[in-house]
N, C-alpha and C positions, 0 to 999 in steps of 0.2 A: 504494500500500500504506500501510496505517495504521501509527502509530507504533508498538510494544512496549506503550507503556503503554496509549494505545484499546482497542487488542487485547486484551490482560490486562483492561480492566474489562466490555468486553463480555460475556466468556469469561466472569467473575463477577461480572455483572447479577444475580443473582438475590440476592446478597450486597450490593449498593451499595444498591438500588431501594426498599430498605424504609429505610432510614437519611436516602436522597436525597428521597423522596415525604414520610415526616413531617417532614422538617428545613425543606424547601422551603413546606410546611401551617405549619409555626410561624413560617417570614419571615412569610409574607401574613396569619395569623391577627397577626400583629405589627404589620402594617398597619393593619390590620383596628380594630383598638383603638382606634391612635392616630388613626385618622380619629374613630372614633367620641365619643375623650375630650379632641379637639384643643382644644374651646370653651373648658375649663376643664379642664384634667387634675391630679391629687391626685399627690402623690409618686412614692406606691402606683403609679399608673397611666402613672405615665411610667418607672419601673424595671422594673412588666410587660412593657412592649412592649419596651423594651431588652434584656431578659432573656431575651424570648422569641424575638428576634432572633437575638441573640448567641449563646445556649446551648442550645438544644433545635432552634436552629435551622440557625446559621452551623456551631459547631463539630459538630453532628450530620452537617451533610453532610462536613464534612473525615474527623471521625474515620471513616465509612461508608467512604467513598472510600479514606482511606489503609491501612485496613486490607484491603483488596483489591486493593491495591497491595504491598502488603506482604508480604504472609503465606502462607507457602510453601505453605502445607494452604487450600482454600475451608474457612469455618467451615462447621461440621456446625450443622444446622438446631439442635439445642437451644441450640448456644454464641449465634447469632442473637438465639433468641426471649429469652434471658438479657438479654444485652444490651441488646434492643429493652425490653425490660419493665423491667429497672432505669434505663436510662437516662431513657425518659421517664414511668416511675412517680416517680423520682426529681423530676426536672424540675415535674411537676405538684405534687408535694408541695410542694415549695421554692416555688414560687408561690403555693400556694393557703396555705400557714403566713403567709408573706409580708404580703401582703396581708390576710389572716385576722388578721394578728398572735396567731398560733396557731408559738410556737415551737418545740413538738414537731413538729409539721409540718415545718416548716423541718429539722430536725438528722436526723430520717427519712428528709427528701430527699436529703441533704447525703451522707446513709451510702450511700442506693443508688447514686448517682453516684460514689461512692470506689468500689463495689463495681464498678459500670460501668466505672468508668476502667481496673481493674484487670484487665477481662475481655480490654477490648479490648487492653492490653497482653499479655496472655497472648497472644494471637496475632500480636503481632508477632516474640513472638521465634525464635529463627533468622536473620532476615531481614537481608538481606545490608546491612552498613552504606553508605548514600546519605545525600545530602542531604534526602528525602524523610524517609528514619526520624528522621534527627536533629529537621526540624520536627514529625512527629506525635509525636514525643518532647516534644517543645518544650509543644505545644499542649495533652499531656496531665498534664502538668509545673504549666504556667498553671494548668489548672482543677484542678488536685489542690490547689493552693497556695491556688486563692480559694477553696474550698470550708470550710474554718476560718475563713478571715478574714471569709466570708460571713456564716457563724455569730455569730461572735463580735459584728459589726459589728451585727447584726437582735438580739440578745440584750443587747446595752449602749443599743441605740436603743430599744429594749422596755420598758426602766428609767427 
């Protein structure tokens, strides 16, 4: 017999698979880069694939995951598509200002990812205090915290 928690993400696969399938697309599109800007890569292009790793990537399958874990209700397909669409409209924006050096870009993405953060915290609450909540706490804490300093840092480097 599977664990409690296997069980619980099977049971809401339909909830983790869209967070897990593009989060896992942006590790290897992350790859994907860095092979191709290894010869000589620009700043720019070495914080891309970092960023693309890390945030649309790593912490998209955490957050997916922990919130299916989590959260006493399966999200109802609109709270999803929300999620799904500010998280990584957000995500593409803050990259594409980035690099663009287009800092409306950048503070656009910045909000949808605050507004994302906030969604998925919306559904965690209720849920029962673990050591799991405290990390997706933790995780969603981190990126609320860099998401200004992101800011800030691309807008004084702009200067």
């Amino acid at each position: 017999m599977a664990p409690d928690w296997v069980e619980r993400l099977c049971h809401r696969s339909r909830t983790v698979l869209p967070f897990a399938l593009i989060g896992v697309a942006c590790v290897i599109a992350g790859g994907l880069v860095a092979a191709v800007v290894a010869h000589s890569p620009t700043q720019h292009e070495v914080w891309a694939v970092a960023y693309l790793v890390l945030v649309p990537g790593v912490a998209q399958v955490a957050l997916g995951t922990c919130q299916a874990l989590l959260a006493d209700r399966v999200p109802t397909d609109r709270m999803l598509t929300a999620q799904l669409l500010t998280w990584n409209v957000g995500n593409a924006a803050v990259i594409a200002g980035t690099v663009g050096d287009a800092g409306w870009g950048t503070a656009l993405g910045g909000a949808l990812l605050v507004v994302a953060l906030a969604l998925f915290l919306t559904n965690s609450r209720g849920a029962r205090s673990t050591w799991l909540l405290q990390i997706y706490r933790l995780l969603v804490a981190v990126i609320l915290v860099s998401v200004p300093i992101g800011l800030i840092v691309q807008q004084v480097k702009g200067d």
